[in-house]
N, C-alpha and C positions, 0 to 999 in steps of 0.2 A: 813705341820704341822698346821694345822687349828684350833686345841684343842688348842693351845698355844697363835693363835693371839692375843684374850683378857690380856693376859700378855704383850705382846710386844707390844701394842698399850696404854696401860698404862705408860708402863717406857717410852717409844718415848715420850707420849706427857708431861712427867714428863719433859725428857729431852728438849724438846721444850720452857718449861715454864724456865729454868735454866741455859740457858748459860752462857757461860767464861764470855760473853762480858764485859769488863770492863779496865778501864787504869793500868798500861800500857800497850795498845795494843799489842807493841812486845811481852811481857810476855805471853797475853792471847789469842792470836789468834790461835797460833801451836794447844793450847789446845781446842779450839773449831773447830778446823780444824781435831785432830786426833778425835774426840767425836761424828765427823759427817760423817766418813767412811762407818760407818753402820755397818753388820754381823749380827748375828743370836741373837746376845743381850742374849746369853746362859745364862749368869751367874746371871746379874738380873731377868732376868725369873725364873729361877731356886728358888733364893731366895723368888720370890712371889708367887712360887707355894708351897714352903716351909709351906711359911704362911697361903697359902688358904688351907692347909693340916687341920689346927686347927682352921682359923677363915678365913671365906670367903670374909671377908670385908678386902683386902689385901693393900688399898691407903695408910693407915698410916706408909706400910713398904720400902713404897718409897723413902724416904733418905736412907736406906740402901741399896737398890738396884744400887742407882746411886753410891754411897761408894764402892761398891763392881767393878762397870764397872769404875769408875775414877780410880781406882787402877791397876785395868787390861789394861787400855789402859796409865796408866803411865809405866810400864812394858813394853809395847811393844815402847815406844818412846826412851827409855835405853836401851833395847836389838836390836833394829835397828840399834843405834849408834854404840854400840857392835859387833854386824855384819856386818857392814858398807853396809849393805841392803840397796837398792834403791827404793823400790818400797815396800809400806803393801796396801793388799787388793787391788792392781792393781793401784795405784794413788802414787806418790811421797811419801816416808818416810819424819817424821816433820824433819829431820836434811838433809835433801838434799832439802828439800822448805824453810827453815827458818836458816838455818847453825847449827853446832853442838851445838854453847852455846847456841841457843835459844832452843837445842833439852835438854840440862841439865837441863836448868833454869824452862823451864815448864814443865819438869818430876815432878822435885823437888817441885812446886808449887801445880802439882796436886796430889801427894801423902798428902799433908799437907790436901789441900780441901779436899780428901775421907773420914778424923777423921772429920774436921767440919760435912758434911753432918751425920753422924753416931753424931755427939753431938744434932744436929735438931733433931733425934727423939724425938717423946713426949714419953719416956718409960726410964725414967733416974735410974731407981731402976735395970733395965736391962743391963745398960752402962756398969760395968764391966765383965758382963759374954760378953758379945757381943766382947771390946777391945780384952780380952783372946781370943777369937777363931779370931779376926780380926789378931790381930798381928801372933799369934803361924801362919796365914797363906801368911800372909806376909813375914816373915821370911821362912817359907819354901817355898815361891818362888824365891827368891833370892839364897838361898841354893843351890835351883835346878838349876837355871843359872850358878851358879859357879859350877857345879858338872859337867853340857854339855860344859862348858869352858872346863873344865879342860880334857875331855874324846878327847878332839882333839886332846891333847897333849902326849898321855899316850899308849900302847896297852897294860896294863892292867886293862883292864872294862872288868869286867863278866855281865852276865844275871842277878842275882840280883843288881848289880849295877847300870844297866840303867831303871830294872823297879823301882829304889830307885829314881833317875832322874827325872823318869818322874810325877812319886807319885808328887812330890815336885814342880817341873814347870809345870804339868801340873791340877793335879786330886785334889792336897787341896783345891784348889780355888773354883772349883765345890761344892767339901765337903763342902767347910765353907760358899757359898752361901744357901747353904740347911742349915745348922746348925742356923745359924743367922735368917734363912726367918722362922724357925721352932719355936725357942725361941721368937723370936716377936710375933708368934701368940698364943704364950699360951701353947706353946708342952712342956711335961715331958724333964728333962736333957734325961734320958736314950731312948726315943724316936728320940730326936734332933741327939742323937750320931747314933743309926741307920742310920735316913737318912745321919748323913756325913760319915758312912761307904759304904751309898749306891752309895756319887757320890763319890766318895775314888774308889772305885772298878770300877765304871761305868766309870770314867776319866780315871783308867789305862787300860781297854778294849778299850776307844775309840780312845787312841795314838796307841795301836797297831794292830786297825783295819786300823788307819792312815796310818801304815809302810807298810801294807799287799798293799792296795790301790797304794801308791806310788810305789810298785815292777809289781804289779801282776793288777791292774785295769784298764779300758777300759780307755784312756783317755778322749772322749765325756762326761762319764757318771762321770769321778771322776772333772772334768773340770782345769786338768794339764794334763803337760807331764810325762810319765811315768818313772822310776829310778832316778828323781831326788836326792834322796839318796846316791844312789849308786855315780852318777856324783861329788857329793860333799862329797864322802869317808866317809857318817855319818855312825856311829857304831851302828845302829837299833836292835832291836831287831831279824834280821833278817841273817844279817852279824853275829852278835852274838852268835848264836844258829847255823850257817854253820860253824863256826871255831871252836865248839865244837862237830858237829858229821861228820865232814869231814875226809876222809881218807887223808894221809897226801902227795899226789899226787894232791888232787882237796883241801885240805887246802893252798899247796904250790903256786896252781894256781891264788886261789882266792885272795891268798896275794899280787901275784904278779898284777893283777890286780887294784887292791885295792890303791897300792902303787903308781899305775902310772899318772901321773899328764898327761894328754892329752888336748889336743886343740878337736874343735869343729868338727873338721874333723872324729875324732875317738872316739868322744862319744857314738857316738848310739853302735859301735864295742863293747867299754866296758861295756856299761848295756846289751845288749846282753851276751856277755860272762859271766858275772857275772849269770845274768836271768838262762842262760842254766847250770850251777852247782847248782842253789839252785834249780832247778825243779829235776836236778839229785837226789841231797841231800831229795827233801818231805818237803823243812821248808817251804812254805806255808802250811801243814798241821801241823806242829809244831805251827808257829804262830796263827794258825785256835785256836787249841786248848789251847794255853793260853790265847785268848781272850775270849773263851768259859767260862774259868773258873774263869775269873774276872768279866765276865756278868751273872755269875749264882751266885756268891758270891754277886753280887750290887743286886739281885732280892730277896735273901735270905733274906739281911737285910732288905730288902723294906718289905718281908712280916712282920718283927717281929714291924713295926711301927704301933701305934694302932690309926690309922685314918681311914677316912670312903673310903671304898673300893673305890667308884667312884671317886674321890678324888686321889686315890695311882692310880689309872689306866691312870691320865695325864703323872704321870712319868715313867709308864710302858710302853706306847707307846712312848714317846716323847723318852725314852732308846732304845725304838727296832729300831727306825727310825732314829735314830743315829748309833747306832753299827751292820743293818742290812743292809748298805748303797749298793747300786748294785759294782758290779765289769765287 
């Protein structure tokens, strides 16, 4: 993704200039410990190419980018907890390095710092349009956490129910990185809204290209093991869509599967079995096509954005190289 590295080599070195560091240590270190994992820096990116959509001089939208990744990686320090996860991005989760309360306490810290950073910008005439799309997306990530909480508990989640799920944990954030990176440089309301429809759609294609990947991908190439899903009984879009066009011989199977809590011995058995009725069933072509049709609705609205073509073509590639990942 080399189109993009001028973006990420801006928030990096923003973030380099900006650390936690500061007393008291226990507080801030978790936090500059999760802020220095790395990853693909999507969502500040996103928001500065927002910006360079309508004003190519993109530095001044740097506190909202960092506002935007402080928030995301305070999310992921509360849903680790949550998940009693050991491990994010391959290195110790902050509450299995620093213990739970210091996983609470610098959650909670660095949610507050993402409104300071968003109070540093120099565009205070903008501050309440920017809060509204900040919070409306806050709120729906948390939504969304309580909504996959609650789907472990339940067998009834339908198909619109987990793509409402994932809208919410996963695809607003994206949105409202574009909506925000869009209004700071000067874009129309109705333009901004395009783009957060475009990563609205482009985030719900890119979780279920995630599912497709997790069933049906090469492991070398997706860099996991395969059905990890399935091993941990998630109710994918995948599972989903087989227990509504299943005859009720390979629906009864896949339940019984589904339901069986197994040791390490007999894992591979059950992603296997599981694997061999959804190839019976066609829902990788099921799945094919509802990402099809959330990635041609995120290109739809990219074209009604009225910015300069070369410009909309960062997020037209930087979408295909996301959601056309190998398998």
């Amino acid at each position: 993704m080399e189109f993009i590295k001028p973006f990420q080599q801006a928030y990096q070195d923003f973030l380099d200039r900006n650390p936690f560091q500061k007393e008291p240590r226990n507080l801030y270190d978790p936090a500059d410990y999760i802020m220095g994992l790395g990853g693909k820096r999507l969502r500040p990116v996103l928001l500065l190419i927002g910006h360079y959509l309508f004003d190519e001089n993109y530095q001044p939208a740097l506190p909202a980018a960092m506002a935007i990744e402080v928030f995301h990686n305070f999310t992921l320090v509360h849903d680790d907890i949550m998940d009693a996860a050991p491990l994010r991005r391959g290195k110790p989760t902050v509450h299995h390095k620093y213990g739970v309360n210091a996983g609470i306490l610098t959650g909670d810290v660095m949610l507050i710092q993402a409104y300071q950073y968003l109070l540093d910008l120099d565009k205070p005439q903008l501050l309440p349009a920017l809060l509204g799309v900040f919070n409306k997306v806050a709120i729906g990530v948390c939504e969304g956490q309580q909504l996959d909480m609650d789907f472990e508990k339940t067998t009834l989640v339908g198909i619109p129910d987990y793509l409402r799920m994932i809208e919410l944990k996963t695809s607003v954030l994206i949105a409202g990185a574009l909506k925000m990176g869009a209004l700071l440089g000067g874009s129309s309301i109705e333009d901004a809204t395009h783009l957060y429809e475009f990563g609205r759609n482009m985030g719900i294609a890119f979780q279920l290209q995630d599912d497709i990947l997790d069933a049906f991908g090469d492991p070398e190439k997706v860099g996991k093991k395969v059905g990890g899903d399935i091993a941990q009984h998630k109710k994918t879009f995948l599972y989903l869509k087989a227990m509504e066009v299943a005859t009720p011989t390979q629906k009864s199977a896949l339940q019984q599967w589904f339901d069986q809590l197994v040791g390490p011995e007999k894992e591979e058995e059950k992603i296997g079995q599981v694997l061999k009725l959804w190839n019976e069933m066609g829902i990788r072509q099921f799945a094919e096509k509802a990402k099809d049709t959330y990635q041609q609705a995120a290109f739809r609205a990219l074209e009604q954005v009225q910015a300069s073509p070369d410009r909309k073509r960062i997020l037209e590639e930087l979408a295909t190289e996301l959601l056309v990942r190998e398998s």
